[in-house]
C-alpha positions in Angstrom: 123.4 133.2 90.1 126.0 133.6 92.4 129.2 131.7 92.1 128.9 129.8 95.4 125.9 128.5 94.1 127.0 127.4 90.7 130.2 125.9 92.3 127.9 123.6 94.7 125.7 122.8 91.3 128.8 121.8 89.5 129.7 119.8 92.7 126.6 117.9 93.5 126.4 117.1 89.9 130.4 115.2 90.2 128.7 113.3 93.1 126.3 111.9 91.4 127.9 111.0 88.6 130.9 109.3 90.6 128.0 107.1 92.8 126.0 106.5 89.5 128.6 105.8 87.2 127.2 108.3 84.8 129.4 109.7 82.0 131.0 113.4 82.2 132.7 113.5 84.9 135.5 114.6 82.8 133.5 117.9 81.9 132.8 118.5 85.2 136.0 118.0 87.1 137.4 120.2 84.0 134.8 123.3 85.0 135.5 122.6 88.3 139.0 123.1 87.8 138.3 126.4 86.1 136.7 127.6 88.3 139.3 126.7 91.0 137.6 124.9 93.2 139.2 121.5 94.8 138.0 118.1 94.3 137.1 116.8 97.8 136.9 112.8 98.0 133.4 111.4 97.0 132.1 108.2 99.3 130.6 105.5 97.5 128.3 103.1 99.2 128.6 99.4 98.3 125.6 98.1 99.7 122.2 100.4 100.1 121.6 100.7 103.9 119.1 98.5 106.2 115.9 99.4 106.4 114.6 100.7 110.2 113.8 97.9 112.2 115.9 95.2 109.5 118.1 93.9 111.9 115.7 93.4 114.6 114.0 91.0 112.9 116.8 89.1 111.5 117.8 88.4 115.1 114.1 87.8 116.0 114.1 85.0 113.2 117.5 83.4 114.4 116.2 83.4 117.9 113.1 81.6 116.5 114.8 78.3 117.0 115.7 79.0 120.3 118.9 80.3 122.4 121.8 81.5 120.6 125.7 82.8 121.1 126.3 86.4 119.4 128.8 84.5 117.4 125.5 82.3 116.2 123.9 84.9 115.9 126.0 86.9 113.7 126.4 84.0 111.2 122.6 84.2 110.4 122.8 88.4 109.8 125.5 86.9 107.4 123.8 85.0 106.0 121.0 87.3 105.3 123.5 90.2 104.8 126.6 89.1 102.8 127.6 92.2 102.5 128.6 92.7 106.3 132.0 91.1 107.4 131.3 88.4 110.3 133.0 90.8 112.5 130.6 93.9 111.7 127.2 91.4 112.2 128.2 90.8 115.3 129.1 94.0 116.5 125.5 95.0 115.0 124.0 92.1 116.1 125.2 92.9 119.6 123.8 97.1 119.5 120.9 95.8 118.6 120.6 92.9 121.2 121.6 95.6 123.6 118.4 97.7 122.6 116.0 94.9 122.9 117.3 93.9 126.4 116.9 97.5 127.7 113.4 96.7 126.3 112.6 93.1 127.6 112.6 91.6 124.0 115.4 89.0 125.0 117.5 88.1 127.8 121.2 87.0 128.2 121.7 83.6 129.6 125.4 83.6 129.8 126.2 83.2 126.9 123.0 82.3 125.1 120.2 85.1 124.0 116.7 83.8 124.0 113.3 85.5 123.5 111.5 87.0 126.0 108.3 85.1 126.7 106.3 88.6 126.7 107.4 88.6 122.4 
């Protein structure tokens, strides 16, 4: 086995201990440290990511009850999804509303997004 190999081994194995709270890391870091290769910064997710097609249909259901701001909008993804910030909803909430325009899912009304009639 080569030692490129046995270094990524030793490194995917520190990943997924770090994101799964396993025990050894210790070892690990230690034989990674032998060998002399660096520690590079491991990114834990805090939420698991949407599922395709998720955040379409919260907007869909808000939009239910008729026209809404993207302000309004972005309270119900928050609602749903209290793991986003207000301010990340509605910066979703707006890409997607942006994709289902370009489709003729909704319209803007001023301010107010509605349903198409055709969904």
């Amino acid at each position: 086995m080569q030692d490129r190999s046995i270094n990524n081994a030793l490194l995917a194995l520190r990943k997924q201990i770090i994101r799964g709270n396993g025990p050894g890391l210790a070892h690990v870091e230690a034989l990674l440290q032998m060998r002399g290769v660096g520690l590079p910064r491991v990114i834990v997710r805090k939420a698991p990511p949407a599922k395709r097609g998720a955040m379409r249909l919260l907007i869909q259901d808000a939009l239910r009850d008729g026209p809404k701001t993207l302000g309004q909008i972005g309270a119900h993804v928050v609602m749903h999804r209290p793991e986003l910030g207000l301010r990340a909803a509605r910066k979703r909430a707006s890409q997607v509303l942006a994709k289902m325009k370009a489709a003729g899912m909704v319209v803007c009304e001023g301010t107010k997004w509605t349903i198409t009639a055709s969904f």
